[in-house]
C-alpha positions, 0 to 999 in steps of 0.5 A: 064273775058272779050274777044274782038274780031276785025272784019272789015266791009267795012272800019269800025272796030267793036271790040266786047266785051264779059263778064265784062267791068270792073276792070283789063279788062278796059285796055284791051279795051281801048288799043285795041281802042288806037292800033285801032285808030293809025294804021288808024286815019281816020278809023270808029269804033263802040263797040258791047256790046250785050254781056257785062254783067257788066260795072263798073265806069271804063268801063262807063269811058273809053266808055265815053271817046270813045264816045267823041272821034266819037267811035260809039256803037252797040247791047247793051244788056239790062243791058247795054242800060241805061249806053249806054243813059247816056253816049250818051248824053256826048258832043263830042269833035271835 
């Protein structure tokens, strides 16, 4: 299961994800980002993943992807920190 739930902070949107970023729920996130980035392209974005508790190949993916993309990231837990690293390091696209 996973929940996310969308907040703004002054001109940043934060989606914040709880549960299992994996499987079916990888859509979810990513739809929510897509929605997110064209109803306001020039808007910021971060992703808080302090209660993520499972990230499978799917959700290192897509956050990859978002990433590239200029997506930034908040509050990992520990389970999350050394996919975080990894997908860090990913070049971003300009």
């Amino acid at each position: 299961m996973m929940k996310i739930q969308m907040s703004e902070l002054d001109d940043q949107l934060i989606l914040r994800v709880e549960g299992r970023l994996a499987g079916a729920f990888v859509p979810e996130l990513e739809n929510c980002w897509k929605a997110a980035r064209t109803s306001r392209p020039s808007r910021k974005i971060a992703v808080d993943l302090k209660s993520v508790t499972c990230i499978d190949r799917a959700g290192r993916y897509l956050l990859e992807l978002m990433h590239s993309n200029g997506v930034g990231f908040l509050r990992a837990g520990l389970a999350t920190q050394d996919i975080l690293a990894d997908v860090m390091e990913q070049p971003k696209c300009k």
